[in-house]
Phi, psi and omega in degrees: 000126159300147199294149182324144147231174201061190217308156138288135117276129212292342184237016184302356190266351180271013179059191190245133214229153163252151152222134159262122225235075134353052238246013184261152199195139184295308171214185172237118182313157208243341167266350188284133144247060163263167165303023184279133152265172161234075152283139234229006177252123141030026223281161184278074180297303175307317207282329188261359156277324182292359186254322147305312153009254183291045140263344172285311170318332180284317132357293181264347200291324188284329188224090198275179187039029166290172161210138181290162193213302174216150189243117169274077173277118193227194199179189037057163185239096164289334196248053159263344189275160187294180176272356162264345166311303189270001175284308199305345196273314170307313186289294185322320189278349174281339181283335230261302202242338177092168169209133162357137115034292199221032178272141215280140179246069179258151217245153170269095158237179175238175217262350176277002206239338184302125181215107190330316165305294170299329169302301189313281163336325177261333176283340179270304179327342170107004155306124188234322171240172180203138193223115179287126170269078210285306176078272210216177190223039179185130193283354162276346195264350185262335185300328152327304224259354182070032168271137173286349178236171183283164174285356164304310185275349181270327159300311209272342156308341172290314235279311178300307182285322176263033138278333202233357179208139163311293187303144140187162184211153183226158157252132137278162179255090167247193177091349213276159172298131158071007192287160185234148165335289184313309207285298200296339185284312178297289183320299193287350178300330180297318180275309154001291187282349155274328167291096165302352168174026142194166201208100194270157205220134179199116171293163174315119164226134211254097174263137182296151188097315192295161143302317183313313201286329158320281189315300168321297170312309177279353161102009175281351177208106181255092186287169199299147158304174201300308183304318162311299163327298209279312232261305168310311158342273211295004178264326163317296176287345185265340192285314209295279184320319176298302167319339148126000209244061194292164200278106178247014162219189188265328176268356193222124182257214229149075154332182172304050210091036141219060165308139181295130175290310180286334174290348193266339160311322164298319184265011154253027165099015198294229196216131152210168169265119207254097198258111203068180184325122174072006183255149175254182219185136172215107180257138144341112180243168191272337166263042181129191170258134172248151137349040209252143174219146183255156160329130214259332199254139176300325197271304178321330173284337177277319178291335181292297157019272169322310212274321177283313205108330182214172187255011188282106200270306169196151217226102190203109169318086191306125198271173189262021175255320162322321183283312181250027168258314169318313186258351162299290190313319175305296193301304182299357195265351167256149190290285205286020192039237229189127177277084196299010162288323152306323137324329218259297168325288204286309181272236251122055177164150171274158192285113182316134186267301181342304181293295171013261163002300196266206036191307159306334194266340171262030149067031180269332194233149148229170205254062156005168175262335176294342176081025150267153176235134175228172187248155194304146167311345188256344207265306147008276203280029189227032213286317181288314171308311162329326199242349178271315202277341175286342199267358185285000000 
């Protein structure tokens, strides 16, 4: 990897990162609130690539000397796109910014969209990883969960991408109405042995907005309680650790280097560019680090495009106690936790020792020799207290 670039900053070494927010989907999942449509037209793929385009220019014209280190594409279902959509998209952010050596590139698909043909096509387009939304591995639970595919097609979609890419990760859903340990221990052993190397686990969340969160409100979908939950964790972390494949985030597990590169640029606080409908974007400016969110509905986020140069709606300077609640939260959610000079840096006071203190002796944080704290396996699925009491 190459020495940092752009402004200095306290977290400039965790490099600089795009995520491109893709925002069309075949259908919409019933736990899902990310920013995804379904349109039943066509989309104009030449018309919303000239408009990522200019937004990626607009974009860079704003964060001059960067070098990309990773690139995301997510959604949305990106891999509804053709594979020159995503060549086109890729030259651009190499024009806009230059990119690392080795900078990691990864693309989002379901397993319905998924094709040899088309895999071949995003890997000569510079695509190098691919993270499958696999959700569940039995066709009753994904039909719950409102996936359009079988648990066949979704193995044989891993079976394509580690035809076609070294690098690939799938998601599970657990945590699921009625799921039991035991069922949950076989499925994940089961993904384990199809994953070559990193695998993200997120429990089941009833999000407000969602069809799930109706159901759940009417007593029609009930999920495990809080000690059921906790109880699926910890079976998690232990199925995990023995494969060899450990919690280097609280949702993501890993080999030995092959961790997402881009996500772990989000949790340590890096710099990234927020590119199409709905992405956010947290950059360097020369009075600080900012904010950015682009317009949510596609055609709208195109047409302002068309009309501005960019689809960016707001714009907002981060005071520095945001910047270092941001990076508390972020940071404790990686196993190797948080440098607190750095913290110290961004709010403008160091972190109360006190709280420490109190926080090492209830086995919730440990104190590194290095003089980072990161947080406990007991301290982990309880993160939001942790982090509320460091942050006070």
């Amino acid at each position: 990897m190459t020495q940092p670039t752009g402004p200095d900053h306290p977290t400039r070494d965790a490099g600089f990162g795009v995520y491109v927010h893709w925002p069309f989907c075949a259908s919409k999942c019933p736990y899902c609130d990310f920013n995804s449509h379904v349109r039943h037209a066509p989309v104009d793929e030449a018309r919303f690539l000239q408009a990522f385009r200019a937004e990626i220019a607009h974009v860079a014209a704003r964060t001059p000397g960067r070098t990309v280190s990773s690139i995301f594409l997510g959604g949305g279902t990106p891999s509804l796109m053709q594979p020159a959509t995503v060549a086109g998209l890729l030259d651009a952010i190499g024009q806009a910014w230059g990119t690392e050596p080795d900078v990691e590139i990864t693309l989002e698909a379901n397993p319905t969209s998924v094709e040899a043909g088309r895999f071949r096509g995003y890997r000569a387009a510079g695509v190098n990883r691919v993270s499958l939304g696999v959700q569940a591995m039995d066709d009753a639970s994904l039909k719950a969960l409102g996936r359009l595919h079988t648990a066949r097609e979704a193995m044989d979609a891993v079976a394509v991408a580690a035809a076609h890419f070294e690098r690939y990760s799938f998601d599970l859903i657990y945590a699921r109405p009625d799921q039991t340990i035991a069922a949950w221990r076989a499925e994940l052993n089961d993904a384990i042995a199809r994953a070559a190397e990193h695998l993200s686990l997120y429990q089941l969340t009833i999000e407000p907005g969602t069809p799930f969160f109706g159901l759940a409100a009417a007593g029609k979908l009930v999920p495990p309680d809080d000690d059921a939950a906790r109880a699926l964790y910890d079976v998690t972390q232990e199925v995990c650790d023995k494969a060899g494949l450990a919690s280097y985030e609280i949702s993501n597990h890993a080999r030995p280097g092959a961790q997402s590169r881009h996500n772990l640029l989000y949790w340590r606080y890096g710099e990234y560019a927020g590119i199409g409908p709905g992405a956010h974007g947290r950059l360097v400016a020369p009075d600080g680090r900012i904010g950015t969110i682009t317009e949510r509905t596609p055609e709208a986020w195109l047409a302002r495009v068309e009309r501005d140069g960019h689809g960016i709606v707001e714009t907002e300077t981060l005071p520095p106690e945001t910047q270092a609640d941001e990076f508390l939260m972020m940071g404790l959610r990686l196993s190797e936790g948080i440098d607190p000079a750095r913290y110290a840096i961004l709010k403008g006071r160091p972190l109360d020792q006190a709280r420490i203190a109190t926080l090492i002796e209830d086995g919730l944080i440990v104190a590194r020799p290095d003089g980072r704290i990161a947080a406990t396996p007991r301290g982990a699925p309880v993160l939001n207290a942790v982090v509320a009491a460091l942050a006070a």
